[in-house]
C-alpha positions as CSV (number, residue, x, y, z in Angstrom):
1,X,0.0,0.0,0.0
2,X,1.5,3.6,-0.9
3,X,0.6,7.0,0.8
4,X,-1.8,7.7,-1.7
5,X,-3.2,4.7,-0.9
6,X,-3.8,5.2,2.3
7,X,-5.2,8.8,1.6
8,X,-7.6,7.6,-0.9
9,X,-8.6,5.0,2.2
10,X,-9.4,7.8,4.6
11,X,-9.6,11.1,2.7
12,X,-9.7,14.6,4.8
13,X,-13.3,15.6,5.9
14,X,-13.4,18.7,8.4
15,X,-16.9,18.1,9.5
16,X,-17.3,14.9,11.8
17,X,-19.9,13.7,14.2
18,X,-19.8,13.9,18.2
19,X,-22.2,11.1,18.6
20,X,-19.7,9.2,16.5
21,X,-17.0,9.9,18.7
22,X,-19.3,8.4,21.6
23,X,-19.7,5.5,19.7
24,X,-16.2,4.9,18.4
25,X,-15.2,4.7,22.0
26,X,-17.5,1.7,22.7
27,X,-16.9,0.2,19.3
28,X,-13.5,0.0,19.6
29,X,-13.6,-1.7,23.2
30,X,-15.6,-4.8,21.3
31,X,-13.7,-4.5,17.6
32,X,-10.1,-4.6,20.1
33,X,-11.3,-7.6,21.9
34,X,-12.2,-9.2,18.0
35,X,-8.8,-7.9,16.7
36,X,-6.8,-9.1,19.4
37,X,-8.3,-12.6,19.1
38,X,-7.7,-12.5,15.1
39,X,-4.1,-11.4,15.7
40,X,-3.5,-14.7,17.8
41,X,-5.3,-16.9,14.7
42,X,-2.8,-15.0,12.2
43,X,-0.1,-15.2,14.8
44,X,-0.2,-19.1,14.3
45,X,-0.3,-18.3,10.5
46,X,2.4,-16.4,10.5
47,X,4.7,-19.4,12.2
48,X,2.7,-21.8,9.8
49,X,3.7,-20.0,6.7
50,X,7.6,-19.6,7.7
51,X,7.6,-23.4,7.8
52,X,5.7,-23.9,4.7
53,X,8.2,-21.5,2.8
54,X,11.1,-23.3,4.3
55,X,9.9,-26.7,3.2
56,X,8.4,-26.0,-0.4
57,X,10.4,-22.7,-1.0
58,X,7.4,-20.5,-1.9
59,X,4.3,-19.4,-0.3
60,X,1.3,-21.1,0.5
61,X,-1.9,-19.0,-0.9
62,X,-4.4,-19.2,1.7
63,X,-2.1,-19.0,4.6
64,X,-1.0,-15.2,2.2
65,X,-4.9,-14.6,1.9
66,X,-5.4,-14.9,5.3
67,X,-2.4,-12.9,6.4
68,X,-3.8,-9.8,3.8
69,X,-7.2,-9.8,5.0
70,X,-5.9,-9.2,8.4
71,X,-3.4,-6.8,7.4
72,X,-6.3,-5.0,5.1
73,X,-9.1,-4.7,8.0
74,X,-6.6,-4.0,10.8
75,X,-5.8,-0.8,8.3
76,X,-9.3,0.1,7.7
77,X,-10.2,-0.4,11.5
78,X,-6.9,1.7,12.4
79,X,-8.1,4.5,10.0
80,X,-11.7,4.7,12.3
81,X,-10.2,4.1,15.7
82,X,-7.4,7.2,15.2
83,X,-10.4,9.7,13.9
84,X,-9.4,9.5,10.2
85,X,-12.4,8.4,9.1
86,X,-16.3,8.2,9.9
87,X,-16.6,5.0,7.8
88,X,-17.4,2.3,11.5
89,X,-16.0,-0.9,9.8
90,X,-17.5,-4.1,10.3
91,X,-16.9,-6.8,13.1
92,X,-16.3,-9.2,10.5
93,X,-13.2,-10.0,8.6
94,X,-14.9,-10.0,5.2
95,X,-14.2,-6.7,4.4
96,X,-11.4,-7.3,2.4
97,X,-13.5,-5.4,-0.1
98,X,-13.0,-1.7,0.7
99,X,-9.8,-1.8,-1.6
100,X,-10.7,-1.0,-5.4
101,X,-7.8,-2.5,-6.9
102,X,-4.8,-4.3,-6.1
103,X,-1.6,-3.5,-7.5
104,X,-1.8,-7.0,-9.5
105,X,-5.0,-6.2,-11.2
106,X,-3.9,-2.5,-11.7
107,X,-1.1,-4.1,-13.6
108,X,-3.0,-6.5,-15.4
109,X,-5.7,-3.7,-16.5
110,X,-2.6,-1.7,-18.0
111,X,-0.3,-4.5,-19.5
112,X,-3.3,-6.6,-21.0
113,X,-2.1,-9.7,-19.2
114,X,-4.2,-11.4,-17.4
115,X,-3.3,-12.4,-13.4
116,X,-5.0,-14.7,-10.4
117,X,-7.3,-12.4,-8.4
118,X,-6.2,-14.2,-4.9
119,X,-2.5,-15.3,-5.2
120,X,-1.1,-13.1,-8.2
121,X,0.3,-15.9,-10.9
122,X,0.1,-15.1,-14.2
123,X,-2.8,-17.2,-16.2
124,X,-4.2,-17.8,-19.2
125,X,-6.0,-15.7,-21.2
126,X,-9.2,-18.2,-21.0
127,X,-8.4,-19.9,-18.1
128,X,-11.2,-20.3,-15.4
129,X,-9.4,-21.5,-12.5
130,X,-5.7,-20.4,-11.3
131,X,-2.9,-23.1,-12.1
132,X,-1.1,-22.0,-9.1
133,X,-3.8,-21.4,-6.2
134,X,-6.4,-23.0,-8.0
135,X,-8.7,-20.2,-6.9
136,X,-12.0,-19.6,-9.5
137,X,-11.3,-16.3,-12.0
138,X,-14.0,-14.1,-12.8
């Protein structure tokens, strides 16, 4: 993620609400207890995918995926909890979606080529499921 990234994320907006700010205190007591238990789970992730690198020499893609989604809502949830944003994120990890674009399907919108939505590998042109991950392409 670049700074523009993250400015896009949580853009400046001088009016905010001070019932928000009420709430945000409350919501971040439960989202911390939810964060801090999801940091544990990608903790044990985190030792799981050192091993699997050192065995098979490259990453394993769910073990990545996980690790991202994390990394992506502990962003967004940072962005609310620090007053950056108004946008209250969700308790759940699915949202993973708030990002437009990754840099992989940035590049593969400008090159022509096209690349696995989950784990990055370059694919066929027709190709329905990734040869790599073997996650479904839209």
């Amino acid at each position: 993620m670049t700074a523009s990234d993250a400015f896009e994320m949580a853009p400046f907006v001088e009016k905010a609400s001070r019932l928000e700010l009420i709430v945000r205190w409350l919501y971040g007591i439960i989202i911390g207890i939810l964060f801090y238990l999801w940091g544990i789970y990608v903790s044990i992730l985190h030792f799981l995918q050192f091993w699997h690198i050192l065995i098979f020499g490259r990453r394993g893609a769910r073990l990545y995926r996980s690790t991202r989604r994390y990394l992506a809502a502990s962003t967004h949830v940072a962005a609310y909890l620090l007053y950056l944003t108004e946008d209250r994120p969700e308790l759940t990890p699915d949202f993973l979606v708030f990002f437009k674009k990754t840099p992989i399907q940035a590049q593969a919108s400008v090159s022509g080529n096209r690349y696995c939505v989950s784990c990055g590998a370059p694919i066929q042109p027709n190709a329905k499921f990734c040869g790599t991950c073997g996650a479904q392409q839209p």
